[in-house]
N, C-alpha and C positions, 0 to 999 in steps of 0.2 A: 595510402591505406594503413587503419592501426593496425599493429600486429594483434593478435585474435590471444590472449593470455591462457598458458595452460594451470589448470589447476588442479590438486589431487585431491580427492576428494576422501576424506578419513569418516567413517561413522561416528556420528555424536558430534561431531567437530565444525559444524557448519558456522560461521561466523555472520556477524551481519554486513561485516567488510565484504565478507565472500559472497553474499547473496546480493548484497547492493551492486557488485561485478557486473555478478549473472546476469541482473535485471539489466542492467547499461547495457552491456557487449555481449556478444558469442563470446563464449570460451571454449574451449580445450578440454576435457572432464578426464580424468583417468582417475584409476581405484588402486589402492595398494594389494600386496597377495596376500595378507593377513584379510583382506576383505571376499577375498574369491576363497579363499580357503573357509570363509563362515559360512557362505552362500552355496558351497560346496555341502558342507556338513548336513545344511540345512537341508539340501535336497533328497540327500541319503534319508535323511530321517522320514523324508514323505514317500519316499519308495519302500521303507519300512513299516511303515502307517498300512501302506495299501496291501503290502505282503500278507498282512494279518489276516484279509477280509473279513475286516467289520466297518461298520459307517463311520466317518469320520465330515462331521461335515463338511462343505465346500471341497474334498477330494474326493468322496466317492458318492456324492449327496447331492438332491436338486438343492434349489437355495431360498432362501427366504422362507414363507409358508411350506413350498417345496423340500423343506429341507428334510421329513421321512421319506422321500423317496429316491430309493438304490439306486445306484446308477452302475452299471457293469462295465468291468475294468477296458471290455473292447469298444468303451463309449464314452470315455476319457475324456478324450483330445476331441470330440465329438462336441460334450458337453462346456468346455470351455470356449470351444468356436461360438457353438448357439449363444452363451452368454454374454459375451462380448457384441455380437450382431444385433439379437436380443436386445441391449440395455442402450446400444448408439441410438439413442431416440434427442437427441438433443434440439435445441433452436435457437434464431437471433446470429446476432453479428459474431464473426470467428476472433475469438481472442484473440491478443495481438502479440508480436513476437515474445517479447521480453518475459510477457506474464507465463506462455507456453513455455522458454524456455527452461523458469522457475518451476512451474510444476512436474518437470521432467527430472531436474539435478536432483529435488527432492525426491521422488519415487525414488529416482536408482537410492539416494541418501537411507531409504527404509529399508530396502531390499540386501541391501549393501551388509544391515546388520546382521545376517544369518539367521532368522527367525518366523522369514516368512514361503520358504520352501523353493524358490525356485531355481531355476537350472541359470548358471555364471552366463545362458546364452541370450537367455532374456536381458538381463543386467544390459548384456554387452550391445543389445538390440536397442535400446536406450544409449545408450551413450553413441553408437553410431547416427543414430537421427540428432542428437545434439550437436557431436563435433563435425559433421559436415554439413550443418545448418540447415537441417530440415527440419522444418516446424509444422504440427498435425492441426490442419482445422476441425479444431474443437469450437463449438457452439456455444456460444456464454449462460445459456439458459436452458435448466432443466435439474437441478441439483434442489435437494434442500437440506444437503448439510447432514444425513446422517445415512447409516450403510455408508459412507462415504459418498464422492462425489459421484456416482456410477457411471452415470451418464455422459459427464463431459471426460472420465476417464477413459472411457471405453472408446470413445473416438480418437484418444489415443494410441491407445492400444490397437483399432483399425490400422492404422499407420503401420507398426511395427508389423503387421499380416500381410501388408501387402493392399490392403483395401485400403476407403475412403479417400479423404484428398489430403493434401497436404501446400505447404508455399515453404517455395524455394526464390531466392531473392525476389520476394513482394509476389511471385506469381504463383496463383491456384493450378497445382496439377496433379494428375493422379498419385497415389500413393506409389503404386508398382512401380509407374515411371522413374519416379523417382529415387526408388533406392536402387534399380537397376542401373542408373546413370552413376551413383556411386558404388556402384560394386557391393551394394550391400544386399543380402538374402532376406526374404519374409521370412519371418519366425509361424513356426507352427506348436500351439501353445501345448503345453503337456496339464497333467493334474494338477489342479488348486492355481495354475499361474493363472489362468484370467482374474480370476477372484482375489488373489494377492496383486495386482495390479490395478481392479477397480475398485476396490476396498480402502479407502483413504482417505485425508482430507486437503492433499495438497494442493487441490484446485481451490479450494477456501481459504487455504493459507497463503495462497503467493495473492490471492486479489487483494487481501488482506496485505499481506509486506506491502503490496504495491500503495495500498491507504499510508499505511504506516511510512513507508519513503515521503508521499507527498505531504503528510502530516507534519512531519520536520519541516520539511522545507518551506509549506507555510509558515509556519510561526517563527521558523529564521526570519526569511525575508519580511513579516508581517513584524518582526518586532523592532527591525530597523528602519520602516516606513512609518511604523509608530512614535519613533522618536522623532523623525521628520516632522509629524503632524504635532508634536510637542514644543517644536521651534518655531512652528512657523504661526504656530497658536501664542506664542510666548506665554507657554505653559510655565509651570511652577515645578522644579528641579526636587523639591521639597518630600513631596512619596518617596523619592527613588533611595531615600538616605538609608541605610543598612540599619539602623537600628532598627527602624518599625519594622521591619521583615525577618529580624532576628527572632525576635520576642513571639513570633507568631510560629517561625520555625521552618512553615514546609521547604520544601529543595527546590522545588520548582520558582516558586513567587522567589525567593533569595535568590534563585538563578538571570531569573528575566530582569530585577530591580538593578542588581549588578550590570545588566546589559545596557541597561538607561541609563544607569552613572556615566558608563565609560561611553557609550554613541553620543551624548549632549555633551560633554567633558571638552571646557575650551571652546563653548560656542560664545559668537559675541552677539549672536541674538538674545540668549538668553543673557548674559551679562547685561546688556542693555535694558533688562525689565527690572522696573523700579514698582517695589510693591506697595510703597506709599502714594504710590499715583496713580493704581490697579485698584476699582474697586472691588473685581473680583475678590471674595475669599478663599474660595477655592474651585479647584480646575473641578468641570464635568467629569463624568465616575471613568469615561472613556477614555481620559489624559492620566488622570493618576492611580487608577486602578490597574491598571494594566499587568502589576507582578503579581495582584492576587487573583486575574481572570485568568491571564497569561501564565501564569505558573500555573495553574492548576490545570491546564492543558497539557503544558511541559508535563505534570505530573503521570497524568494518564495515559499520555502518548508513552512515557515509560511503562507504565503497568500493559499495556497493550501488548510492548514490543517486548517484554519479559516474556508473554503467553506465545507470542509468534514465536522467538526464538529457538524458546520450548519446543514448539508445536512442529517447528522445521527441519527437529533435529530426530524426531517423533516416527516410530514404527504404528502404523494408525488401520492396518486391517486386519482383517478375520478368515479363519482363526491364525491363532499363531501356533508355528512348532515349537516346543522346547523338550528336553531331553532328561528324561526323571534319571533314577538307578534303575528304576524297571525298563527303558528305554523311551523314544522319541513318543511325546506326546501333542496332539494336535488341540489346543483348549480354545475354544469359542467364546468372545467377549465382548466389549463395546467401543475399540478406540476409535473406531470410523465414526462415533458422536463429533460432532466438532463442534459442540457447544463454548466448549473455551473459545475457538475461535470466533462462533459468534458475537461472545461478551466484547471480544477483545475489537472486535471491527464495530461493536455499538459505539463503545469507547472512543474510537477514532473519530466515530461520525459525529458525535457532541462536541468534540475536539474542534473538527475542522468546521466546525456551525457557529462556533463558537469565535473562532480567531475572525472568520466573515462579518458577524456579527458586530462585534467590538470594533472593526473596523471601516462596517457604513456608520458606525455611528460617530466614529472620527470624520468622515465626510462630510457628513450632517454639520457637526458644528464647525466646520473648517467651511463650510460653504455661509455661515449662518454669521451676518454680519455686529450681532449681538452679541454672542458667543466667541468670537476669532480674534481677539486681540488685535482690534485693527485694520485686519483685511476689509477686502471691497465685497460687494456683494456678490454670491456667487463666485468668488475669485476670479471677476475679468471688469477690464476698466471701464466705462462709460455703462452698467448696469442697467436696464430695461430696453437700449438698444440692440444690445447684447445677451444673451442668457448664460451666457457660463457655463459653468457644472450643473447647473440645476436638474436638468433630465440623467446624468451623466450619474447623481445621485439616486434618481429614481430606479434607472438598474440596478447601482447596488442593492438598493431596498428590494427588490422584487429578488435577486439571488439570495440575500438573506434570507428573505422570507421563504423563500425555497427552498432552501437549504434546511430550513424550520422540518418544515414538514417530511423531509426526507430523511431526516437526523429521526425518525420516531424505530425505537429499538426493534429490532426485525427478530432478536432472540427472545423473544416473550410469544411470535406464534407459532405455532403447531399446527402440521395437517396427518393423521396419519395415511401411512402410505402400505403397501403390500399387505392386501385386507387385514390391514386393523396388527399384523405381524410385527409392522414397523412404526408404533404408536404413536413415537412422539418423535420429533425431528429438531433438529439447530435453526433452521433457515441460513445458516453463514455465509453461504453462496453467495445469494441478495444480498446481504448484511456485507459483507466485503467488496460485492462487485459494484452497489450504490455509490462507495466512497470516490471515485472516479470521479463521478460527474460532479459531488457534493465538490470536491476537492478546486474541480475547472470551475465553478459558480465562484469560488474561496478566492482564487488565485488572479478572477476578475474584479471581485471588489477590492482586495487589496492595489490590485492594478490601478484600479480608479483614485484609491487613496494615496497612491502615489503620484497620479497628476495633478492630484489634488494640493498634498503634501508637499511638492516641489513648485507648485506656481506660488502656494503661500510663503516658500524660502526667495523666491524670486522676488516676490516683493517687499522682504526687506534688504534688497543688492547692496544697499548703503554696511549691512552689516556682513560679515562670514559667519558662518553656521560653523560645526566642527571640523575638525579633518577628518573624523570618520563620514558624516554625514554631508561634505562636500564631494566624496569619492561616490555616495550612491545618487547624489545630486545628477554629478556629472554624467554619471552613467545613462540615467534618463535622459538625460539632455543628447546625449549622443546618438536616442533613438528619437525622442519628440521633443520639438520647439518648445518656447515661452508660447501659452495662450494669449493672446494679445488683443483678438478677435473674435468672434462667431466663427467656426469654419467648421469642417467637417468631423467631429469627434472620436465617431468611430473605430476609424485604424489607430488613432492616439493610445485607446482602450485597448486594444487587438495586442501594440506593442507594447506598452505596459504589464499586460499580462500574460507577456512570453518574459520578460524579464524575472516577473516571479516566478513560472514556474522552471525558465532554466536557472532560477536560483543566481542571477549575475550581479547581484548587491552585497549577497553573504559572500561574494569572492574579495570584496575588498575587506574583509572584518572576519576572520578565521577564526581569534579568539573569540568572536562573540559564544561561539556552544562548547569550548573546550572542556565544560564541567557539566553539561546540560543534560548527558545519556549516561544510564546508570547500567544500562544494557549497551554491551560495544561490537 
């Protein structure tokens, strides 16, 4: 068994080492006393708020349209309970551990800064469902991204009361059950805490990191199987040369053109192409384009991960306490918008459509006997006995094509919500929880391009391809045979595209992204 990693957890300081963890593992969460001391202050301040008796909203105020009406001090803890039960209106499949558990470190991460009123026992109420691995089934559907996420928040927040259900290794069971079995107590929420804890956008932002993880790791692995498709095409080395991508500039396209150098570097397939006896003049836009499609992907997966990083480290509800010279004031605003985050998971989603994309179309011509430098038809030998890849391409085509329409920016619509109170929305929710499935279409076609990619290196055996690109050869090979035949394709596809997305190619090639993230 791994050991379960403890971390502390500092306000502002979240890293994406640390969040990439979380998402892998359970960890361990504790808070410094510089952080319970702010979370402290902060509470005093709302106990001062309410001393005054005036309205302040979300502490002594209904909420939304609601929000003129008084609510009286012995109706408090009354009105946070309704809220919370109230707003668990969720639906659809229960988020799945890792994402739950990111939206959790994050909450305590905002709470943690002192500014949003609650008692160090909520905090602590959070981080007990974290570190003995209780995860609240929250419902993936029902957010649109501004008031924050309410709805899947609040089923959170069930959890910590004692209500709704929760999973405790993989099994559904009740909430009470189960903190009673850890010795842990329901919280009983005081003023403004329900609303400092559905008021947020963490559940937008972890679906979103969760894009943004798998964003990299496509276009790792998707640029290493690209070079594959470059040898076995006996492409032209030619694009990859640093100067055309100097003079142009951006970080990205000079990042990925570098990665082409050094993956082909030392192949004697390529050494063996003689361009005097190539009619080709130059490779399809698929082969030699790739640092300016592929960089500009690198690029945005950056700009993405700058807003997430942002966004994670992000105190995101309403209102906040802060404390004038006249004393603690409670000021009502908008961070529960999570339109950043939607940009940023549109972003993602052109990204990961994009590396798909470029990548049936390297099938295409890797299957395309015109076009392939060579190879057989459909990449298997005795052709029209046989069919090869041919179908094998027409999935990728259809997840592309999927993928097309799924990549259409979800932050451009608006429903208003809480009569007409809450105008205009992010949609983030969608907009980050999309990228999942965009990401499993991505990570099949690249899959395909890799069986594809690897039968075309198989059939020049007379030659060796790299030593980088021998090591991801091999790799394949030690999940799926030489195609040699007709036979059953399917699991071929299945393991190919568990190789990308456990990322088991970029393990032989670490330099490959050593300059790639501008955000770390």
């Amino acid at each position: 068994m791994t050991a379960i990693k403890t971390l502390t957890l500092h306000p502002r300081k979240l890293s994406f080492e640390m969040l990439r963890d979380i998402y892998n593992h359970p960890v361990h969460l504790t808070l410094p006393a510089s952080a319970y001391e702010a979370i402290d202050a902060s509470h005093n301040d709302v106990r001062t708020i309410i001393a005054r008796d005036k309205s302040a909203y979300g502490i002594n105020t209904g909420f939304g349209l609601l929000a003129k009406t008084r609510i009286s001090d012995d109706q408090l803890e009354l009105l946070q309970r309704n809220l919370i039960i109230s707003h668990s209106v969720g639906t659809g499949e229960a988020l799945p551990d890792n994402v739950v558990r990111l939206i959790m470190v994050m909450k305590v991460a905002s709470l943690a800064q002192g500014v949003s009123g609650v008692r160090r026992e909520v905090v602590d109420s959070l981080l007990g469902l974290i570190n003995h691995q209780i995860t609240p089934n929250i419902p993936a559907k029902g957010s649109v991204g501004a008031s924050g996420d309410l709805a899947p928040l609040s089923h959170m927040t069930l959890a910590m009361m004692g209500e709704g259900d929760v999973y405790v290794d993989g099994k559904k069971v009740p909430a009470a059950e189960a903190l009673a079995q850890h010795g842990l107590k329901p919280i009983t929420l005081a003023a403004k805490e329900g609303l400092a804890l559905i008021n947020g956008t963490q559940v937008s932002t972890a679906l979103a990191l969760r894009g943004y993880f798998l964003a990299r790791d496509l276009l790792e692995t998707a640029t290493i199987v690209g070079s594959m498709s470059i040898d076995a095409a006996k492409g032209s080395d030619a694009p990859f040369d640093a100067r055309i991508h100097e003079v142009r500039g951006h970080h990205g396209q000079i990042e990925i053109a570098k990665a082409h150098r050094q993956l082909i570097k030392g192949s004697a397939i390529r050494a063996s192409h003689n361009d005097e006896q190539d009619d080709r003049v130059q490779d399809p836009y698929c082969l030699r384009c790739q640092p300016q499609v592929m960089g500009a992907c690198l690029d945005i997966i950056n700009q993405a991960g700058k807003t997430l990083l942002i966004e994670s480290n992000a105190v995101t509800d309403n209102p906040l306490i802060f404390n004038n010279d006249d004393g603690p004031v409670a000021i009502s605003g908008g961070n529960f918008h999570a339109e950043p985050v939607a940009f940023a998971a549109d972003m993602l989603a052109l990204a990961i459509a994009e590396i798909g994309s470029m990548s049936e179309r390297r099938v295409a011509l890797l299957i395309d006997a015109t076009l392939s430098g060579g190879l057989p038809p459909f990449l298997v030998e005795n052709a029209g006995v046989n069919s090869g890849f041919m179908i094998a391409h027409v999935t990728a085509a259809a997840l592309a094509s999927e993928n097309k329409s799924m990549a259409h920016p979800g932050s451009v619509d608006s429903i208003p919500t809480s009569a007409n109170q809450e105008d205009h929305v992010s949609m983030a929710t969608y907009s980050a929880r999309r990228l999942y499935e965009m990401a499993q279409n991505t990570a099949t076609i690249v899959g395909i391009e890799l069986l594809a990619a690897g039968q075309g290196i198989d059939f020049h055996r007379n030659l060796a391809t790299s030593e980088a690109l021998q090591a991801a050869h091999q790799t394949l090979r030690e999940q799926v045979t030489f195609y040699d035949k007709d036979r059953y394709l399917a699991p071929d596809i299945e393991a190919a595209k568990q190789l990308v997305l456990d990322g088991a190619l970029t393990k032989h090639w670490q330099a490959l992204r050593s300059d790639w993230y501008e955000s770390k």
